[in-house]
Every structure is written in structure tokens, then in C-alpha cells.
Backbone as a printed PyTorch tensor [residue, N CA C, xyz], in Angstrom:
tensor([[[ 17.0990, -10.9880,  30.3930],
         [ 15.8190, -10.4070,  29.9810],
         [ 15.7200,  -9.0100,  30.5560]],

        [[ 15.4970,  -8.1300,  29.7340],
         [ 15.0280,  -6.6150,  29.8500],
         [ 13.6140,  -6.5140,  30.9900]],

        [[ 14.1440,  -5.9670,  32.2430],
         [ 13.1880,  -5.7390,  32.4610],
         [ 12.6180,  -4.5500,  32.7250]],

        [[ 13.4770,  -3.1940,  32.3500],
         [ 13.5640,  -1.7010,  33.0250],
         [ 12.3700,  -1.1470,  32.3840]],

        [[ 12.2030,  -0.4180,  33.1580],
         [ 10.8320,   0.3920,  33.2400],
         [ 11.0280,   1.1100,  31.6380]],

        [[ 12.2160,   1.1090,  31.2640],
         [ 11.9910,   2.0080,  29.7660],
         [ 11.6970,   1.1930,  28.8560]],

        [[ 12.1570,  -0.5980,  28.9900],
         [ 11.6800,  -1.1220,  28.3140],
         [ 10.5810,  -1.6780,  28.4800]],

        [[  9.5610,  -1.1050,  29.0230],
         [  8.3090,  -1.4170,  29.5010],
         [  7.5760,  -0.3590,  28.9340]],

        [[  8.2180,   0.4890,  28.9200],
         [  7.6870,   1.9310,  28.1150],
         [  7.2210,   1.7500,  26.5320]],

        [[  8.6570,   1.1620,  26.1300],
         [  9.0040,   0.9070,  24.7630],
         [  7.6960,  -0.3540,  24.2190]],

        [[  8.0170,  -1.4700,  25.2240],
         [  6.7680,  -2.5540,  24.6970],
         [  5.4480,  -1.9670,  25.2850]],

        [[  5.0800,  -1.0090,  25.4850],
         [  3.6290,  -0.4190,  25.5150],
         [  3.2450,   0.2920,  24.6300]],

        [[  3.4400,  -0.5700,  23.5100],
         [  2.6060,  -0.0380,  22.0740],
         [  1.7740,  -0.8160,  21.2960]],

        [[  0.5460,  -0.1680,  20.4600],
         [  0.0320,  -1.0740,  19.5330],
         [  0.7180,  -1.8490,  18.9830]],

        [[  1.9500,  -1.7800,  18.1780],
         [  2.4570,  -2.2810,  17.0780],
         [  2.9810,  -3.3120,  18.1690]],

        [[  3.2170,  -3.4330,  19.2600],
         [  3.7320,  -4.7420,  19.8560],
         [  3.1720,  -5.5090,  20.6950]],

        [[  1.7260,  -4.3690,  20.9230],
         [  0.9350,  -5.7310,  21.9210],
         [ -0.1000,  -6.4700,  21.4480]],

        [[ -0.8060,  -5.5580,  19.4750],
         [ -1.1830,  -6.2720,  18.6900],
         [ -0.1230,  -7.7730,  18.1130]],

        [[  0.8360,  -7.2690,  18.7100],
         [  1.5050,  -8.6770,  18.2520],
         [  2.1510, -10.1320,  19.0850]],

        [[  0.8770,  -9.3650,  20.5280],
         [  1.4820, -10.7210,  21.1580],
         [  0.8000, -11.8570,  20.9530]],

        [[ -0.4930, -11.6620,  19.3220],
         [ -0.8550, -12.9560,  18.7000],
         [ -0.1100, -13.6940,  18.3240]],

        [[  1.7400, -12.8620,  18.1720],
         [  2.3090, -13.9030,  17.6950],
         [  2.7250, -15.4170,  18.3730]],

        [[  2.4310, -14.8130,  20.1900],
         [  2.6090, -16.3210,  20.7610],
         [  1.4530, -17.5400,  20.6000]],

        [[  0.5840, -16.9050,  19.8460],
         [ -0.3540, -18.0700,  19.6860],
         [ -0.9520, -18.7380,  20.6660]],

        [[ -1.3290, -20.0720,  20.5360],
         [ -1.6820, -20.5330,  21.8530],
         [ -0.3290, -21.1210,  23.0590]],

        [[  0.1890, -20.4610,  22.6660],
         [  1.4050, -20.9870,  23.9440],
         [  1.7420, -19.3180,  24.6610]],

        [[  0.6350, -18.3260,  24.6550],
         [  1.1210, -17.1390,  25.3010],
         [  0.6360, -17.3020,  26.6960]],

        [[  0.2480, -18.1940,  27.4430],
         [  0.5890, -18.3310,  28.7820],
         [  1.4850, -19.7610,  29.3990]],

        [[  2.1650, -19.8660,  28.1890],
         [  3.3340, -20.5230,  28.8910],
         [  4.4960, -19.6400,  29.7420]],

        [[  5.0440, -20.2860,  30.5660],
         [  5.8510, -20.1080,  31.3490],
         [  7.4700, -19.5930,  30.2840]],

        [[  7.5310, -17.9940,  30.6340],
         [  8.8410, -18.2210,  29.6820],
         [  8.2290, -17.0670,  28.8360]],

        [[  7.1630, -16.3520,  28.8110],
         [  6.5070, -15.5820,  28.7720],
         [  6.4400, -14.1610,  29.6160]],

        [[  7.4290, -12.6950,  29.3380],
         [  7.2030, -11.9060,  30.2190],
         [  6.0420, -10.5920,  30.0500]],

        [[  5.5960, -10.2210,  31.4350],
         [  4.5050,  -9.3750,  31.5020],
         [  4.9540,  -8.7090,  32.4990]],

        [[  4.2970,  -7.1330,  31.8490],
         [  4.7490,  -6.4370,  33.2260],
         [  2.9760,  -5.9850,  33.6560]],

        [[  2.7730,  -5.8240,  34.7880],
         [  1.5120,  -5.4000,  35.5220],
         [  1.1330,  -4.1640,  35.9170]],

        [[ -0.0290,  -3.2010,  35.5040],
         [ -0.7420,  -2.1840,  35.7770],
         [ -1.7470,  -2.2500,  36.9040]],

        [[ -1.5380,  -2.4890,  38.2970],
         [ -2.4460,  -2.8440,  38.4970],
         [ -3.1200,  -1.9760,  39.9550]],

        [[ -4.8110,  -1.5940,  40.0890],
         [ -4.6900,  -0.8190,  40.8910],
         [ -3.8850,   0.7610,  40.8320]],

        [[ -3.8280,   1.0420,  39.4370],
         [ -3.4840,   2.5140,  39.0130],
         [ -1.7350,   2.7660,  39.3430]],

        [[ -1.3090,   1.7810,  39.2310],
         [  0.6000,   1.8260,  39.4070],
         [  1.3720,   0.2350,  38.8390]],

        [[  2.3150,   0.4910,  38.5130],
         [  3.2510,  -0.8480,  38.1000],
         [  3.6390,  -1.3810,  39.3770]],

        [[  3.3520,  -2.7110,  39.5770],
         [  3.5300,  -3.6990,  40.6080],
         [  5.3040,  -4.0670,  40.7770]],

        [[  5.3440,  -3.8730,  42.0660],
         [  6.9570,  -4.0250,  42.1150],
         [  7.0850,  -5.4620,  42.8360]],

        [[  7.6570,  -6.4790,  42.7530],
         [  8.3700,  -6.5630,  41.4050],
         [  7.2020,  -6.3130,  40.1670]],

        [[  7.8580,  -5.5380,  39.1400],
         [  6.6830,  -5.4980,  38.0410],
         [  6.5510,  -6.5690,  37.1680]],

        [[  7.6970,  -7.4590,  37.3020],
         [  7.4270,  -8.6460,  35.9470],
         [  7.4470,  -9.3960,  36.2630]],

        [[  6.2590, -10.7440,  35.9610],
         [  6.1400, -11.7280,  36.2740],
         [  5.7940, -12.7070,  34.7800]],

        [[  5.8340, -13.8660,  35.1790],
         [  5.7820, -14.7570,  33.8430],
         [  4.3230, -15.2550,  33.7530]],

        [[  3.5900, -15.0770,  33.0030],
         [  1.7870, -15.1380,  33.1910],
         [  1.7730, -16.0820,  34.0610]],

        [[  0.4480, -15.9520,  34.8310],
         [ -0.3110, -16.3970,  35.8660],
         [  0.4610, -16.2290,  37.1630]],

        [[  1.4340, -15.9520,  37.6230],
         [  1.8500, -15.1640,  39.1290],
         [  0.8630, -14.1090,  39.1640]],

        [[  0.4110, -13.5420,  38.5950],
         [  0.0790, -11.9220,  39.0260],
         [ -0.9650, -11.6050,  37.4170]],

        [[ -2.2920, -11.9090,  37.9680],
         [ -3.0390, -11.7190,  37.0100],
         [ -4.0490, -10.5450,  37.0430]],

        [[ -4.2140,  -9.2520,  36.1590],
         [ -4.8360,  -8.5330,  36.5870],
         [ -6.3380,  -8.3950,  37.2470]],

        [[ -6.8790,  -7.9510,  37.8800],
         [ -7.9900,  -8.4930,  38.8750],
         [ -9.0720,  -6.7760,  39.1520]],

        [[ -8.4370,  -5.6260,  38.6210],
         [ -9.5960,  -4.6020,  38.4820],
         [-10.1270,  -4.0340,  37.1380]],

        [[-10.9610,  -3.3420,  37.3080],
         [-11.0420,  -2.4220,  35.8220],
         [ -9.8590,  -1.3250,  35.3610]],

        [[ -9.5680,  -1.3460,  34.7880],
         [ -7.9000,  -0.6200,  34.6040],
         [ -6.8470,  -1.0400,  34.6270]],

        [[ -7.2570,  -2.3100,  35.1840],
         [ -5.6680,  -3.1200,  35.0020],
         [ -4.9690,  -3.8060,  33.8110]],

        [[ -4.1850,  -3.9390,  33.5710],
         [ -3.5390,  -4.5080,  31.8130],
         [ -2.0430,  -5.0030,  32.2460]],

        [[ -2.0310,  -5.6830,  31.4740],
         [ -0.5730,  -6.2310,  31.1060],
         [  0.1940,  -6.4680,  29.8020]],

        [[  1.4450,  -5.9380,  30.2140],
         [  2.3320,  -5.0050,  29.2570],
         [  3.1580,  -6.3230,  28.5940]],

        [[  2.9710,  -7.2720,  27.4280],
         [  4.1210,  -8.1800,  27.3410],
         [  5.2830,  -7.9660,  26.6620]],

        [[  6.2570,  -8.2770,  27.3680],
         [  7.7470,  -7.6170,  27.1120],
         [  8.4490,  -9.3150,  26.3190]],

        [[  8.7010,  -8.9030,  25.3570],
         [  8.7150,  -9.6660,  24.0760],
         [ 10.7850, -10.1900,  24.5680]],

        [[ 10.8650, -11.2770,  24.7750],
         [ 12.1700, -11.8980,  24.1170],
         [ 12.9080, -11.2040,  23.5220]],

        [[ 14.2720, -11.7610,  23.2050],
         [ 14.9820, -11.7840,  21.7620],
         [ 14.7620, -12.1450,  21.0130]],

        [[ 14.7660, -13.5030,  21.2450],
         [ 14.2020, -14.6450,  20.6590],
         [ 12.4240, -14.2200,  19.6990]],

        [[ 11.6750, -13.6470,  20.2580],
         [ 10.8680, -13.5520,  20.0530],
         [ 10.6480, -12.5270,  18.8960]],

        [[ 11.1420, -11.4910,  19.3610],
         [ 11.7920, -10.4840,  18.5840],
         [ 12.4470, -10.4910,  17.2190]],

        [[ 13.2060, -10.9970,  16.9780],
         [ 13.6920, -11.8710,  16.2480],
         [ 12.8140, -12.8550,  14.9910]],

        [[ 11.4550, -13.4250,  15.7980],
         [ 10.8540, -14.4370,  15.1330],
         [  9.6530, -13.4150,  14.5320]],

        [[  9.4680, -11.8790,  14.8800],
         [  8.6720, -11.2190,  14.1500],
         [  8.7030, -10.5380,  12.8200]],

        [[ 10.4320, -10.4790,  12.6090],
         [ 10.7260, -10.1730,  11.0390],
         [ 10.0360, -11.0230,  10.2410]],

        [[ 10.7540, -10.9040,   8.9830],
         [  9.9420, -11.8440,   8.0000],
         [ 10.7360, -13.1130,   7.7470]],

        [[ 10.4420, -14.0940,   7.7480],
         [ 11.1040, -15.1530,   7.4810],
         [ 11.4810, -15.4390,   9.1720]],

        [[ 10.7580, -14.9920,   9.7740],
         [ 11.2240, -15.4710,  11.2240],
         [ 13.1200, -15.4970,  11.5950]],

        [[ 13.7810, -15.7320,  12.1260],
         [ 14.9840, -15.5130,  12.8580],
         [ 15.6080, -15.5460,  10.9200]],

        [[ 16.1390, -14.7490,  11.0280],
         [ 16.5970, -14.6890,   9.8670],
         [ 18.4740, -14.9990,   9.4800]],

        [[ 19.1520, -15.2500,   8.5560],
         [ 20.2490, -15.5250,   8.8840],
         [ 20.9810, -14.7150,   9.4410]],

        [[ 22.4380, -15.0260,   9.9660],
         [ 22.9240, -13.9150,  10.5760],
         [ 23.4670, -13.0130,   9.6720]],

        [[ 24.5570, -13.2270,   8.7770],
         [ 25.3610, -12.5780,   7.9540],
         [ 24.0480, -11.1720,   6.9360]],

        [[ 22.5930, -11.8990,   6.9430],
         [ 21.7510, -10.6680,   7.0010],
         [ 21.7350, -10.0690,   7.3700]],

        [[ 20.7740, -10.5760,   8.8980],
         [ 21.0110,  -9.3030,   9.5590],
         [ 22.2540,  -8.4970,   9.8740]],

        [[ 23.4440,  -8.9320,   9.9900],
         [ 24.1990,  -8.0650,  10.2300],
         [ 24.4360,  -7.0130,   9.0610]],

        [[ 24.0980,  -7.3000,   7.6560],
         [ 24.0910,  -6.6050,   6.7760],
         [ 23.2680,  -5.3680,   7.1330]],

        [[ 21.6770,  -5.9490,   7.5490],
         [ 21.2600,  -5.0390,   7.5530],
         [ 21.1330,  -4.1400,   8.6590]],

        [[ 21.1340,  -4.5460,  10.0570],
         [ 21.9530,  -3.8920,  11.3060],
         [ 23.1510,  -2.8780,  10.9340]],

        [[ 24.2740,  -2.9510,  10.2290],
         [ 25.0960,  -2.6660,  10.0170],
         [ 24.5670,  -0.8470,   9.5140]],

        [[ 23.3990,  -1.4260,   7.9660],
         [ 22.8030,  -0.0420,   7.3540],
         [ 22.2820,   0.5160,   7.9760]],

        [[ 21.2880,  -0.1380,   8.9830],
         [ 20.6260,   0.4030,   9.9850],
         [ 21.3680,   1.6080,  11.2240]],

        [[ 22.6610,   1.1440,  11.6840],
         [ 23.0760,   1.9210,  12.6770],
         [ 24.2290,   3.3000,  11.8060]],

        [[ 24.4880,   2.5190,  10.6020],
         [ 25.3400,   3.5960,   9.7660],
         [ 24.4780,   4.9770,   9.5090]],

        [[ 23.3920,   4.2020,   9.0850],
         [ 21.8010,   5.4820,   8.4130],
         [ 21.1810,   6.1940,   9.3100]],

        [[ 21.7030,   5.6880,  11.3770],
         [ 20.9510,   6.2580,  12.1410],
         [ 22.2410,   7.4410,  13.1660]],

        [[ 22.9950,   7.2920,  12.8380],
         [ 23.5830,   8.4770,  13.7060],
         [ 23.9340,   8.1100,  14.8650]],

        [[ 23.9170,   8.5800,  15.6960],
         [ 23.7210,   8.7180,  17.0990],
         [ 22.6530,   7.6050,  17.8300]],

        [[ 21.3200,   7.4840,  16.7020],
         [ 20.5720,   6.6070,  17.4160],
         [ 21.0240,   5.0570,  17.7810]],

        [[ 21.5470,   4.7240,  17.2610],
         [ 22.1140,   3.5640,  17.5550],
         [ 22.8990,   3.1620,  18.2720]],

        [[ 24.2220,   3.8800,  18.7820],
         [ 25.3200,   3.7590,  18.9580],
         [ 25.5080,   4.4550,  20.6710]],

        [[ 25.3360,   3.4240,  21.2330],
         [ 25.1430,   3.6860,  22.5510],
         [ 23.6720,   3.8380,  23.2180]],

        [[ 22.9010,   3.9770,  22.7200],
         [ 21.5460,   4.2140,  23.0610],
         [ 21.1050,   3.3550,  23.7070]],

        [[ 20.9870,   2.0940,  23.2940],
         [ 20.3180,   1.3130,  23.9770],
         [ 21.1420,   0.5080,  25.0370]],

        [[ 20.4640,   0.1430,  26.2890],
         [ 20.8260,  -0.3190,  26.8480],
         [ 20.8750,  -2.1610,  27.3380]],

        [[ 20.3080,  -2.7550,  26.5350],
         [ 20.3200,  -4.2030,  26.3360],
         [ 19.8140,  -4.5120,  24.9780]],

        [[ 19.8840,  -5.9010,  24.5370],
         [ 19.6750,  -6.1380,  23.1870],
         [ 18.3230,  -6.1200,  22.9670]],

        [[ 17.7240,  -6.6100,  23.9590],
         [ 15.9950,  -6.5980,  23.7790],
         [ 15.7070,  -5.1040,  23.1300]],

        [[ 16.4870,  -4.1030,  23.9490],
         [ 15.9930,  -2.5220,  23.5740],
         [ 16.3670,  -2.6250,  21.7020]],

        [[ 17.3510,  -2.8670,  21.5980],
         [ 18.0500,  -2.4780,  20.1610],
         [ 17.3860,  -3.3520,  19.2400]],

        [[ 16.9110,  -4.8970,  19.7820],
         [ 16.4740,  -5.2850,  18.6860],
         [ 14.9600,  -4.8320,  18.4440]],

        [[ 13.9930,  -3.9780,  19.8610],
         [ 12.7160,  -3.8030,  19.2000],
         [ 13.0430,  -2.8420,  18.4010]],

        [[ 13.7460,  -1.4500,  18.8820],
         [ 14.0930,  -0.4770,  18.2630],
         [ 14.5850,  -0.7680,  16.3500]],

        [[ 15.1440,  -1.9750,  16.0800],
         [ 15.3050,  -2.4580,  14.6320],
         [ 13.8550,  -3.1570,  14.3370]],

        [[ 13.1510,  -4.3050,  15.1740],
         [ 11.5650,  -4.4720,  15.0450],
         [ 10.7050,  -3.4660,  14.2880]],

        [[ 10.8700,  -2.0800,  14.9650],
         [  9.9340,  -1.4450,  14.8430],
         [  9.9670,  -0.4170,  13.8000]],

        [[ 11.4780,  -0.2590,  13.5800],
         [ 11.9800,   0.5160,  12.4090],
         [ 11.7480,  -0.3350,  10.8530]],

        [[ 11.9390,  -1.6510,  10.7440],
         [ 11.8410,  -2.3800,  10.0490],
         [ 10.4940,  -2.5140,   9.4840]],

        [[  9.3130,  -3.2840,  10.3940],
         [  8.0850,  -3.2360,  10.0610],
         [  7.5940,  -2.1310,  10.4360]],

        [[  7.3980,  -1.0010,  11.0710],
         [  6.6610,  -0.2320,  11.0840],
         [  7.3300,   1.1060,  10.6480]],

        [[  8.3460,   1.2530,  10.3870],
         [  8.9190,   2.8230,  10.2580],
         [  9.0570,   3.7330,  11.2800]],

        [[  9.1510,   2.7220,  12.8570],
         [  9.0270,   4.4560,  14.0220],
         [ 10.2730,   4.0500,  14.5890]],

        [[ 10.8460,   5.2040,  15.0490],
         [ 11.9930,   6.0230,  16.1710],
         [ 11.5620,   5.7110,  17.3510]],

        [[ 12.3450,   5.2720,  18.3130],
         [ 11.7430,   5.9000,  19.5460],
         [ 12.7170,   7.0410,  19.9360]],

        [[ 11.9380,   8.1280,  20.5290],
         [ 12.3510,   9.5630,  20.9270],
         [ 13.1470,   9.5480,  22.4720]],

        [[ 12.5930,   8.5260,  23.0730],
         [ 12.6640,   9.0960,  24.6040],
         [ 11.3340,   8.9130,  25.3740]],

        [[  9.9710,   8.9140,  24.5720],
         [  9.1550,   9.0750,  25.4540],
         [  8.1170,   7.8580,  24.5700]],

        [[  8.5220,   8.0780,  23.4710],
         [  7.1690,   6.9230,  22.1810],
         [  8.0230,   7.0680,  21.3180]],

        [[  7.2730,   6.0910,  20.0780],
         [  7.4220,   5.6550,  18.7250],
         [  6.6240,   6.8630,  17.8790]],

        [[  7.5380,   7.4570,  17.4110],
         [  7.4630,   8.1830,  16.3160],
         [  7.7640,   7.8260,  14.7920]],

        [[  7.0370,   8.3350,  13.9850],
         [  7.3020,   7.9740,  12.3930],
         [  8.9100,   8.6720,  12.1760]]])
């Protein structure tokens, strides 16, 4: 599991924390990661699995850092076959240059980075999600 501060960066967006409806009522099960804002800085260790470390001021929030697995279950048709996706992974890193190909540093990164390109149309730059 991804836990680097860039991919903490990366899951601090609308498009992914409007979607941590997708855990439904099982989003404080155990198995579940969050990273913590709390008291005006990221809590070191910063990730905990809900309820270790629950935010407790005004300003505080928590960042949920989405699976593979999970990731995965937000396309359409949920985990989709493989020989697809690799089809479409394949167009994806051919059509992106450079962005693909070495960039990321764990799969969690590469698969939001296809997440977000897929349903939403954004890049990440380095710093945010751009169109």
C-alpha cells in the first residue's frame, strides 16, 4: 500500500474523496487507508486505518488513500477483465509519452493516474490534476 506523501497529494482531490461513497457502509472497516491533517500538519506516522487516529479539531480532515483493489472497482463495470485493461493501459501509456513510463512510483500511483484520466480527463502535473 502507497503510502508517500505524493500519493497523499494525488488522493487529495474532489474527484476521489467525493468517491469515498464508494465504500459505502463498510468505510470504517479495518482495511481502509487514511491519511491525517491534524492540528495544522500531517501526523507522522500519517496513515492509519479508520478509528486509530480520528480527527478531533476544526481543520482537521482525512485524506482516504484508495486501494488497488479499490481503484480498480471505480471503473465501470467494476474490476474489469484483464486482457481489457491491458488493451486499454497499453493506449493509454502509448498516447501518453513520457507520462507513463517511469513516472509513477507504485501501482496505486499509476492506477489513480489511469482512474482519473479515464473518468475524469485530468493529468497529474507534479503538483494537481489538471484537464
Amino acid at each position: 500500500m502507497d503510502t508517500t506523501e505524493q500519493y497523499v497529494k494525488m488522493c487529495d482531490c474532489p474527484e476521489i474523496q467525493d468517491d469515498a461513497q464508494y465504500l459505502g457502509d463498510n468505510w470504517e472497516e479495518l482495511g481502509n487507508w487514511f491519511a491525517f491533517y491534524v492540528s495544522g500538519k500531517w501526523q507522522k506516522p500519517r496513515v492509519y486505518t479508520y478509528g486509530m487516529c480520528l480527527p478531533y479539531e476544526s481543520g482537521d480532515r482525512a485524506v482516504w488513500l484508495p486501494r488497488q483493489d479499490q481503484l480498480q472497482g471505480m471503473l465501470p463495470n467494476g474490476v474489469i477483465e484483464f486482457d481489457l485493461f491491458r488493451t486499454d493501459l497499453d493506449e493509454w501509456a502509448a498516447n501518453s509519452g513520457d507520462y507513463f513510463t517511469g513516472y509513477w512510483k507504485s501501482p496505486e500511483q499509476a492506477w489513480l493516474a489511469f482512474v482519473m484520466h479515464e473518468l475524469h480527463g485530468k493529468k497529474w502535473d507534479g503538483k494537481e490534476w489538471v484537464e
